[in-house]
SELOMI-322065 format. One line per 4 residues: number of its first residue (from 1); their letters; for each residue z, y, x of N, C-alpha, C. Coordinates in pm, 1 decimal. Atoms other than C-alpha are relative to their C-alpha. Example, Ala and Ser with C-alpha at 12.3 -4.5 7.8 and 13.67 -1.06 7.14 Angstrom:
SELOMI-322065
1 = as = 0.0:-119.0:89.0:780.0:-450.0:1230.0:0.0:120.0:90.0; -6.0:-119.0:-82.0:714.0:-106.0:1367.0:73.0:109.0:-77.0
***
This chain:
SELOMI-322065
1 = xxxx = 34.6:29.2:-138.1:-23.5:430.2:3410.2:-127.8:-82.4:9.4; 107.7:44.1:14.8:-292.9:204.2:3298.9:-118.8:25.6:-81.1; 150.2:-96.0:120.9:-569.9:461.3:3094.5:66.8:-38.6:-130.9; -44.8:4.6:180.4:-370.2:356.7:2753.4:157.7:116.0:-43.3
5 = xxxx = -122.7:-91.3:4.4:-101.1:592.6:2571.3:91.2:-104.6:-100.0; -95.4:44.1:78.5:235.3:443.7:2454.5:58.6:60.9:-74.4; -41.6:-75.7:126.1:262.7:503.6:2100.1:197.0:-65.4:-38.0; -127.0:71.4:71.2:632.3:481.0:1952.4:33.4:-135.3:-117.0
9 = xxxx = -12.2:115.6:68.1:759.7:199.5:1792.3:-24.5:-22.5:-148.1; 15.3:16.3:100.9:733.7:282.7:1476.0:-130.5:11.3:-64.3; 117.4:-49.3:19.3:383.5:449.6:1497.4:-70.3:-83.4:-50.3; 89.2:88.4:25.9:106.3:305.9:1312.4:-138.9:-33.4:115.5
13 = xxxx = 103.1:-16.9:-122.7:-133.5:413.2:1608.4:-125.1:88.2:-43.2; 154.4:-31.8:59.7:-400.6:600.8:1394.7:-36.9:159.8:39.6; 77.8:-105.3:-4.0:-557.4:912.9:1544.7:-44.1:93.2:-118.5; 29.9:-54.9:95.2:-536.7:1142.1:1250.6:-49.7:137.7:7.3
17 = xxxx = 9.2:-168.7:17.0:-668.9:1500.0:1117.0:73.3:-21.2:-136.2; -58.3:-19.1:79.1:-527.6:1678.0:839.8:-95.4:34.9:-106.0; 66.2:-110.1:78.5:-724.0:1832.4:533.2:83.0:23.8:-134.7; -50.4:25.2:132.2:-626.5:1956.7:202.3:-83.9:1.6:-106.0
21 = xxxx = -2.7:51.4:100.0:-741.4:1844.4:-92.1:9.2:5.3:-175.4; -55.8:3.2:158.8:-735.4:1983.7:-422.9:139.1:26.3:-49.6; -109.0:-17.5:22.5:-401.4:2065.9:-333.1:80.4:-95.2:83.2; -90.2:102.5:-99.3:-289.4:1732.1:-150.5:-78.9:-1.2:130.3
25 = xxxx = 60.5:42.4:-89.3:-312.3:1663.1:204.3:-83.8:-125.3:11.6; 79.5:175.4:-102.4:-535.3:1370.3:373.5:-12.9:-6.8:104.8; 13.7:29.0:-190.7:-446.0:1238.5:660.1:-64.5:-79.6:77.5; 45.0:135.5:20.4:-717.5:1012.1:753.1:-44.9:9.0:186.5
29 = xxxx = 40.6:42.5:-102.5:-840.0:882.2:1073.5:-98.2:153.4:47.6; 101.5:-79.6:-5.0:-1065.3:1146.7:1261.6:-143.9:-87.5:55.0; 123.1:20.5:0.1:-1345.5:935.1:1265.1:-93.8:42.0:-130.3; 73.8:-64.3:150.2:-1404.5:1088.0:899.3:53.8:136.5:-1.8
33 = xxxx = -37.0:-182.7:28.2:-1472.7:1459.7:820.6:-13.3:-18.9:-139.2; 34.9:9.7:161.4:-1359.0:1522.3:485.6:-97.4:83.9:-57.2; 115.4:-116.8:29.9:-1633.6:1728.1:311.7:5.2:44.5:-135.6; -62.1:-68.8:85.2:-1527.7:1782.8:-48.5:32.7:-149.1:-126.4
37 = xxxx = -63.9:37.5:121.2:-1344.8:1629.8:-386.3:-126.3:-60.5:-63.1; 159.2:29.1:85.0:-1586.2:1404.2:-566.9:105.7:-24.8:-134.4; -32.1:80.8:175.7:-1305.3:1266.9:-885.6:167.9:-1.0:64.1; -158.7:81.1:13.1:-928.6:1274.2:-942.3:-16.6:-83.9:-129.3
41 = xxxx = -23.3:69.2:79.6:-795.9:1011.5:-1145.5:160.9:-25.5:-8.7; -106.3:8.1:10.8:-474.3:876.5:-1259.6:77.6:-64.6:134.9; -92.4:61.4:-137.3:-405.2:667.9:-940.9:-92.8:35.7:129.2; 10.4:-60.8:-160.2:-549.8:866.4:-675.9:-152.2:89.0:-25.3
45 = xxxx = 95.1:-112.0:-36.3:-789.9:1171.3:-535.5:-119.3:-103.0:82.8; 122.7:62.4:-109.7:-1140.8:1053.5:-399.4:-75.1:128.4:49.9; 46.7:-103.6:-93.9:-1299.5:1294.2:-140.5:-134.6:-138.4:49.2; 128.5:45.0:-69.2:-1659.7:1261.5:-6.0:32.6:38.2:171.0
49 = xxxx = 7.8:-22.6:-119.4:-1671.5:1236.3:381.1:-82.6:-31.1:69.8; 87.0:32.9:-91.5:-1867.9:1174.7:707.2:44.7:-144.1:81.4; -2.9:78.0:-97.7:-1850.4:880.2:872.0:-34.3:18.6:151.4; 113.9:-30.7:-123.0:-1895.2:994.5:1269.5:-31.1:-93.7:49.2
53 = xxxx = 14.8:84.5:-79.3:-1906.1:663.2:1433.4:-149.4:-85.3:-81.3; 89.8:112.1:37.8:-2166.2:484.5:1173.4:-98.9:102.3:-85.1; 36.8:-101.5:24.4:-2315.5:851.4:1085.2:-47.2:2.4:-175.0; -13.0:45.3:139.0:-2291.2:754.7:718.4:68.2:114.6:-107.1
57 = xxxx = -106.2:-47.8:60.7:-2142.9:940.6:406.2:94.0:-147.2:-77.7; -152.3:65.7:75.2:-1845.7:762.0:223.9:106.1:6.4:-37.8; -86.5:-44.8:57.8:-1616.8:764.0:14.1:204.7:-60.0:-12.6; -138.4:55.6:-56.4:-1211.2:783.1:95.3:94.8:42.6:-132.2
61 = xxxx = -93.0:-38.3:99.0:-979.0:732.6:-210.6:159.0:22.5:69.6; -112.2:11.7:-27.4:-625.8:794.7:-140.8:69.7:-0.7:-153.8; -121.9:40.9:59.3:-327.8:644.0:-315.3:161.5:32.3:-8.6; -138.4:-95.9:-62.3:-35.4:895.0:-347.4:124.1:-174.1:-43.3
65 = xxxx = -81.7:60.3:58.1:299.3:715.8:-381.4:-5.1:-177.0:-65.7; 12.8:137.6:99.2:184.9:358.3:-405.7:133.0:-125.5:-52.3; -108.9:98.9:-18.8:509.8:148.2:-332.2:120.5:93.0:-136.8; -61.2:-37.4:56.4:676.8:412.3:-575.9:84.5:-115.8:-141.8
69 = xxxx = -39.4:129.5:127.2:697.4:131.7:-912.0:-77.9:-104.3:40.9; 22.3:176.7:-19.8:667.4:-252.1:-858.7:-152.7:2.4:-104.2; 82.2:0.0:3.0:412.5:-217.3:-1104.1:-134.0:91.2:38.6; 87.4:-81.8:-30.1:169.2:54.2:-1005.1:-23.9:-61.4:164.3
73 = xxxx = 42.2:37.8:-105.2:198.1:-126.0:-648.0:-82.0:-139.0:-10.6; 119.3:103.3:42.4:55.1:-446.2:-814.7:-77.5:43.8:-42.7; 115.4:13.0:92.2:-197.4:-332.9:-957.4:-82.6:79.2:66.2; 85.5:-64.3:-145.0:-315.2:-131.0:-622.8:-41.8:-121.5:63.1
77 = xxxx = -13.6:90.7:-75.3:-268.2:-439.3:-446.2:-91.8:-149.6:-105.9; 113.2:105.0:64.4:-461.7:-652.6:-754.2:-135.1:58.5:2.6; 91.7:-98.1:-6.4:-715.8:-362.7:-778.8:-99.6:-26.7:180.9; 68.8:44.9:-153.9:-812.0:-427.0:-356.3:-44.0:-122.2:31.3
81 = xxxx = 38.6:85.5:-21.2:-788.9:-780.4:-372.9:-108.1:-73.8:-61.4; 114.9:-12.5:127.0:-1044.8:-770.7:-648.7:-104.8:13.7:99.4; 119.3:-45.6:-33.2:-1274.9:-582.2:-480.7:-88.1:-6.5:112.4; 36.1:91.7:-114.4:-1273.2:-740.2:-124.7:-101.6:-85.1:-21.3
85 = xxxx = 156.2:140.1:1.4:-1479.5:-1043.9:-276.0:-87.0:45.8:-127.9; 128.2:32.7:153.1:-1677.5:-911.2:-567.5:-112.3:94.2:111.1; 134.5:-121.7:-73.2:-2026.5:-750.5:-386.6:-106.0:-35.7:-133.1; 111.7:-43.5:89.9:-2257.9:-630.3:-642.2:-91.6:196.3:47.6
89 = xxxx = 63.6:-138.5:2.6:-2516.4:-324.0:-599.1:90.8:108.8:-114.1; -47.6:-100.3:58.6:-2308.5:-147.5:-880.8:138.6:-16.8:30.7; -189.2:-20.3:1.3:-1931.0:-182.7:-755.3:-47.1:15.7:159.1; -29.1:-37.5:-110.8:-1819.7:-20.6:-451.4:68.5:-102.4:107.4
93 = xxxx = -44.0:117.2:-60.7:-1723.9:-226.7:-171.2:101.0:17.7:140.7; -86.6:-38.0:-94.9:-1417.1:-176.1:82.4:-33.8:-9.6:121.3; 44.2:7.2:-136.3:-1495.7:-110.2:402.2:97.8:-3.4:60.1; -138.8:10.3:-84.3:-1121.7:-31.4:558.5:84.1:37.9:-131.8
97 = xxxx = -122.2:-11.9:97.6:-790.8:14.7:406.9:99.8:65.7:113.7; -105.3:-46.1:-146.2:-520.7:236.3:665.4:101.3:76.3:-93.2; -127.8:-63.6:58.7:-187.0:370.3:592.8:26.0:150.7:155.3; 30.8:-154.9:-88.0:-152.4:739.3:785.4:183.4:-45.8:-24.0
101 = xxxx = -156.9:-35.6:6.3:198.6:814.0:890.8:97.8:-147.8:113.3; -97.2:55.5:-88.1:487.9:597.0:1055.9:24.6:-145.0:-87.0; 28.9:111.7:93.1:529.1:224.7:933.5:187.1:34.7:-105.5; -94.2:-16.0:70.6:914.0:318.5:820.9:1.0:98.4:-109.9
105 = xxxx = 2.0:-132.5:141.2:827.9:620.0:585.4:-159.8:-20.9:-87.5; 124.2:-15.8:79.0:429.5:542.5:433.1:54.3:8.0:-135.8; 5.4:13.6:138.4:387.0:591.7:112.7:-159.8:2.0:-63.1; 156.8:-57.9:37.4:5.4:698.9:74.8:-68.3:-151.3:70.7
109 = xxxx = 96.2:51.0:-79.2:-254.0:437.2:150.6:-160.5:76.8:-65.7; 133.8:-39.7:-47.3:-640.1:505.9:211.5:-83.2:-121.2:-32.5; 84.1:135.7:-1.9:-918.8:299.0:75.2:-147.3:53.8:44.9; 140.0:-20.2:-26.0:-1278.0:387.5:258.5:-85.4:-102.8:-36.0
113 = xxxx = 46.1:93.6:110.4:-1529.3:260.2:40.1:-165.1:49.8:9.4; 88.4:16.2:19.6:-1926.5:321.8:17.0:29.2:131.5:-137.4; 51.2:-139.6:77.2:-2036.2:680.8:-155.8:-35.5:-37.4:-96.5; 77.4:14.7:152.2:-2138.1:614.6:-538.1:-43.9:134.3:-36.9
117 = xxxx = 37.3:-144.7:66.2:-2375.4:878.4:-717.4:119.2:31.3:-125.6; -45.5:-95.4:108.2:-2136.3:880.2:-1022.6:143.1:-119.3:-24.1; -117.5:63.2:28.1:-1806.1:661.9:-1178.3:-39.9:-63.5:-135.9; 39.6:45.0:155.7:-1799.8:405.7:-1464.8:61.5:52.1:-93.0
121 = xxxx = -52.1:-90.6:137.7:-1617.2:665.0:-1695.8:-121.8:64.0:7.0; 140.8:-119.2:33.9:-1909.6:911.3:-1641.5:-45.8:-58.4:-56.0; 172.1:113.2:78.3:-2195.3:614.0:-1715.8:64.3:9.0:-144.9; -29.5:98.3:175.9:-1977.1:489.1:-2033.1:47.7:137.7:-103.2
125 = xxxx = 22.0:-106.9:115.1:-1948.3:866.4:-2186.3:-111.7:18.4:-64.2; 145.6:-92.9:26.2:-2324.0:963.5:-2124.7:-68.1:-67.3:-98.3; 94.5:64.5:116.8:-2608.8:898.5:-2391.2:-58.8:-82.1:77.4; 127.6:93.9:-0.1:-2833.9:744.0:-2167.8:16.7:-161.8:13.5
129 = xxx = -32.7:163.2:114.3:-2903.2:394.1:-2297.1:21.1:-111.6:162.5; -16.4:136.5:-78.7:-2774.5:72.1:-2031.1:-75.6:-106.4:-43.3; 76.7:133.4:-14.2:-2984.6:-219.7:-1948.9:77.3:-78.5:36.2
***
């Protein structure tokens, strides 16, 4: 009645799209178009996307199953709080963090993060020499 919509109680409130993924969905906010797979790893898929609101690219890891084991949720949850305060030109730096879905069932969280050309496994295979 007053221009706002009443989300359910449980809702997180987040305006989502869907895409898939390499096989998994992502349900992320639609202020990001996903645009393709840059790296799986052992604890989660990273996809390259659009930023529309700050017309940016960037990069959205998702975290299947984080709450699944006590430890794999510490070490998401040491892994973020890490990376909140370290700013360096070579580490990526969190921009948001959102959980998609209903607050009684999440399981997946979302870390949007700043586009890197490559990953520190790539650098620490290749020949070429570090300064």
């Amino acid at each position: 009645a007053f221009g706002f919509t009443v989300m359910p109680l449980n809702s997180l409130g987040l305006d989502t799209s869907c895409y898939l993924v390499h096989g998994t969905n992502f349900e992320v906010s639609k202020r990001y178009t996903v645009l393709e797979q840059v790296g799986q790893g052992a604890y989660g898929i990273v996809c390259a996307a659009q930023d529309e609101v700050k017309d940016e690219h960037i990069a959205i890891k998702k975290i299947e199953n984080a709450f699944e084991h006590i430890t794999f949720t510490k070490r998401t949850l040491r892994e973020l709080r890490i990376l909140r305060h370290l700013q360096h030109e070579n580490l990526i730096d969190v921009r948001n963090i959102f959980l998609a879905g209903s607050k009684d069932d999440f399981e997946d969280i979302y870390v949007i993060s700043e586009l890197m050309e490559t990953d520190l496994a790539s650098i620490l295979k290749s020949t070429q020499p570090l300064s």
